[in-house]
Backbone as CSV, one residue per row, in Angstrom:
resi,resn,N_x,N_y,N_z,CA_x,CA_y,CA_z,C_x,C_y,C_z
1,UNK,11.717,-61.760,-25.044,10.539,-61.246,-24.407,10.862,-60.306,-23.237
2,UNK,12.149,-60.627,-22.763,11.869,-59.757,-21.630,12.967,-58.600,-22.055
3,UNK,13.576,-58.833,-23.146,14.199,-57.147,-23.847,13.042,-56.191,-24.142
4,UNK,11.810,-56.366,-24.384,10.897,-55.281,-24.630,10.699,-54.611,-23.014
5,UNK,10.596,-55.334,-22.154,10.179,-54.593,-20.931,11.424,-53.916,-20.323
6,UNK,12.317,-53.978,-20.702,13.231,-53.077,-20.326,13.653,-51.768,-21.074
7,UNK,13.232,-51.994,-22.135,12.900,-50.706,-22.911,12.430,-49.428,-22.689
8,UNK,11.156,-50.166,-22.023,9.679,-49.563,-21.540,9.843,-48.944,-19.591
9,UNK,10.775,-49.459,-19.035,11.517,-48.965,-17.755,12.392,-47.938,-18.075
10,UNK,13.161,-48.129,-19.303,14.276,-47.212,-19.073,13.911,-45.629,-19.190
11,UNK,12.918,-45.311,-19.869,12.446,-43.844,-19.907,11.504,-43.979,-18.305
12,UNK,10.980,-44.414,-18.488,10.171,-44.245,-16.652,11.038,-43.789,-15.674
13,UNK,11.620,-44.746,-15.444,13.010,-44.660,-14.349,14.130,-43.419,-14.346
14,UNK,14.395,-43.409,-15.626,14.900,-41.701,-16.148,14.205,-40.961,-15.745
15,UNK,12.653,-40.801,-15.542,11.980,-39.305,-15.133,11.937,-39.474,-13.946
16,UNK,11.882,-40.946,-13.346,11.337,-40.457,-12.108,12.428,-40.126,-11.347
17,UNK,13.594,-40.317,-11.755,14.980,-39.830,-11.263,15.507,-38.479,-10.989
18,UNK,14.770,-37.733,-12.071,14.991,-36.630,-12.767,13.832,-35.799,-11.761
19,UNK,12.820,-36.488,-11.535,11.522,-35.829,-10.841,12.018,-35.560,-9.089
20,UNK,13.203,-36.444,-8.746,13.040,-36.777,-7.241,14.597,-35.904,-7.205
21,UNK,15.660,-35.771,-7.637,16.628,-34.795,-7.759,15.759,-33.539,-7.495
22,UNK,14.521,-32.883,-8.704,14.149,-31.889,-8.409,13.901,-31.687,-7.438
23,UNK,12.895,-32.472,-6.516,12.211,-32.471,-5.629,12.694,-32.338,-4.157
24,UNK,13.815,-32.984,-4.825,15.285,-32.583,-3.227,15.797,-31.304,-3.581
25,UNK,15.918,-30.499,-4.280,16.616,-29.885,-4.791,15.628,-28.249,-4.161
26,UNK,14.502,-28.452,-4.597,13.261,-27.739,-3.630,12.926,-27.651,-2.629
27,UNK,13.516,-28.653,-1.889,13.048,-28.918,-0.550,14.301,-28.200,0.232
28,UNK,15.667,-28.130,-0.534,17.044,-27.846,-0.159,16.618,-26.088,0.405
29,UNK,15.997,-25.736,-1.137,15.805,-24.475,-1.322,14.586,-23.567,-0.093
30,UNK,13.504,-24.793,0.221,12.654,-23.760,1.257,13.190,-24.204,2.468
31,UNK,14.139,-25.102,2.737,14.197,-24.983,3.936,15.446,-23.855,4.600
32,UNK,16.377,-23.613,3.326,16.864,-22.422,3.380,16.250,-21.155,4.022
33,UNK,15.692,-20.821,2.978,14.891,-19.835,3.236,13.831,-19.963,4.686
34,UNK,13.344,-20.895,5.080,12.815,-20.807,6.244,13.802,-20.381,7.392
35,UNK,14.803,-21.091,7.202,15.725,-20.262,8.358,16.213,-18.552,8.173
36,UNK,16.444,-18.782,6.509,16.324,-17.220,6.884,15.342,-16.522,7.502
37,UNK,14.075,-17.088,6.692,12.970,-16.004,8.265,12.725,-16.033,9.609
38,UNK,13.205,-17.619,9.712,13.649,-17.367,11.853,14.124,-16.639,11.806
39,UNK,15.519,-16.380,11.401,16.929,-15.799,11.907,16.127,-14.128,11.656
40,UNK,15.259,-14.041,10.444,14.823,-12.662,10.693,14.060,-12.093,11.694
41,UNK,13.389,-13.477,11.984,12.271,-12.735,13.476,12.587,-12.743,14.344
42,UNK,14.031,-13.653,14.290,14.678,-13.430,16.053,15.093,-12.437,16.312
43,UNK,15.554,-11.866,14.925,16.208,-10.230,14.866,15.582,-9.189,15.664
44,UNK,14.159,-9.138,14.683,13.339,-8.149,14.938,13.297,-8.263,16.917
45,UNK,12.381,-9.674,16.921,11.952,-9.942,18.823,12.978,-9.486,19.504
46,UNK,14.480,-9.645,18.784,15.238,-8.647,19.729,15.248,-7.732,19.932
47,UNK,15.115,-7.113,18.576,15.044,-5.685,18.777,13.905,-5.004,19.496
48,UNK,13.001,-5.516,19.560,11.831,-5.048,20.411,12.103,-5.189,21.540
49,UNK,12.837,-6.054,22.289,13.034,-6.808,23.731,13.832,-5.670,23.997
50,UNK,14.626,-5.019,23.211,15.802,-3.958,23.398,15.240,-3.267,23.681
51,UNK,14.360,-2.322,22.841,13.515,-1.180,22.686,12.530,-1.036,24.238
52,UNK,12.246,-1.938,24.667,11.455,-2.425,25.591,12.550,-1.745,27.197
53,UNK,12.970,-2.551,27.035,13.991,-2.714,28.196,14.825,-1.276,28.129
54,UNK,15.130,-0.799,26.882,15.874,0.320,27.039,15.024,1.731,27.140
55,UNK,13.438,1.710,27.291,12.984,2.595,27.197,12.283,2.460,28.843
56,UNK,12.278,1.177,29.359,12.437,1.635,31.282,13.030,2.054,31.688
57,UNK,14.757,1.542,30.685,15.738,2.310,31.712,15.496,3.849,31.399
58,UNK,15.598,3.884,29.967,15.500,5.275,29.957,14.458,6.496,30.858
59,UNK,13.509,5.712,30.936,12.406,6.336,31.753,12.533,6.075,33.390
60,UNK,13.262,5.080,33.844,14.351,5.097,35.230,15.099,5.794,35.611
61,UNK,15.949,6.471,34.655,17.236,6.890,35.094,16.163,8.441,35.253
62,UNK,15.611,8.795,34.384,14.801,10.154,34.315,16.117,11.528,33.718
63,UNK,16.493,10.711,32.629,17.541,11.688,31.646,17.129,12.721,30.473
64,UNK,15.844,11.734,30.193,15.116,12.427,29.002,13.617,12.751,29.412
65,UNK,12.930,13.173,28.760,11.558,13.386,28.722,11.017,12.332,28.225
66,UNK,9.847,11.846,28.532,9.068,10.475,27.875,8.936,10.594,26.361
67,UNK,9.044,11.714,26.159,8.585,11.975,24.129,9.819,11.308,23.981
68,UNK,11.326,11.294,24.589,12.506,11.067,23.725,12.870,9.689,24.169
69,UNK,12.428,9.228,24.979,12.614,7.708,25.358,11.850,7.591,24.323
70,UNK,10.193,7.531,23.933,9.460,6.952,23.152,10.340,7.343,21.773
71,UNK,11.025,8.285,21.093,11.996,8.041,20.190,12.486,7.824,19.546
72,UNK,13.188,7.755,20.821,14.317,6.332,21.473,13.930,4.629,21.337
73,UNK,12.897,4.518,21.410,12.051,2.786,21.436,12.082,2.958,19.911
74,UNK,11.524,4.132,19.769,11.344,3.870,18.111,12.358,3.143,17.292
75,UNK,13.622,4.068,17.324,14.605,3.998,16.367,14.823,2.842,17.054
76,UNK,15.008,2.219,17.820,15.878,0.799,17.958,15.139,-0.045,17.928
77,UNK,13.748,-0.095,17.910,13.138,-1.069,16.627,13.260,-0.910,15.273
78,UNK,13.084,0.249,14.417,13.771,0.559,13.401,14.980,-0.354,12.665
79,UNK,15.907,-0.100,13.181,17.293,-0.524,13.505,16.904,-1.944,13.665
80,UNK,16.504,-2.595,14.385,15.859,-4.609,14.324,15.252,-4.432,12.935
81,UNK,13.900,-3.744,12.476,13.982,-4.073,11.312,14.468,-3.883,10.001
82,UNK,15.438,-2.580,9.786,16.745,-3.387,9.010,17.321,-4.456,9.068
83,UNK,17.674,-4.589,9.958,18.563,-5.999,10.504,18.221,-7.335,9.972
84,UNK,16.438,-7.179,10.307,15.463,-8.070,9.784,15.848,-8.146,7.798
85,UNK,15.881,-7.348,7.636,15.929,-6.660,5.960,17.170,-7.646,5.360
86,UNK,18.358,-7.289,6.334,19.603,-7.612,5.955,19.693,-9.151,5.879
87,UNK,19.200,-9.963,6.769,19.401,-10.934,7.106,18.602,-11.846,6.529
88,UNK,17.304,-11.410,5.564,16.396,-11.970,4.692,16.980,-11.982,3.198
89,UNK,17.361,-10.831,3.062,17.813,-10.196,1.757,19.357,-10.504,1.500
């Protein structure tokens, strides 16, 4: 009597084995990827913090004209979001 109920476990227990491997196995996978998109937005916030900071100085020192500081901010946000690109991709 109790050889039939073990029968009747052994496929259950097989899937749900099979179900919870996957399920780690998914969880492995987004939490990956979630760090890749920190690591991408820390990129970028830097690069803006750069862009930021390097376009007072630039407009401090009084080397360029404001059109070429502004740029200047440009491309080195630019430049963060490649970075961003690289570090996702």
């Amino acid at each position: 009597m109790v050889e039939p109920r073990i029968r009747l476990w052994r496929p259950t227990v097989g899937t749900l084995t099979a179900v919870g491997f996957l399920a780690l196995s998914g969880a492995a996978l987004s939490t990956e990827q979630s760090q890749q998109r920190q690591e991408g937005r820390d990129a970028n916030q830097a690069a803006k913090q750069d862009a930021r900071s390097g376009k007072v100085d630039c407009r401090a020192a009084n080397e360029q004209n404001n059109a070429e500081c502004r740029q200047e901010k440009r491309d080195t946000k630019q430049e963060g979001r490649q970075d961003k690109r690289d570090v996702k991709y």
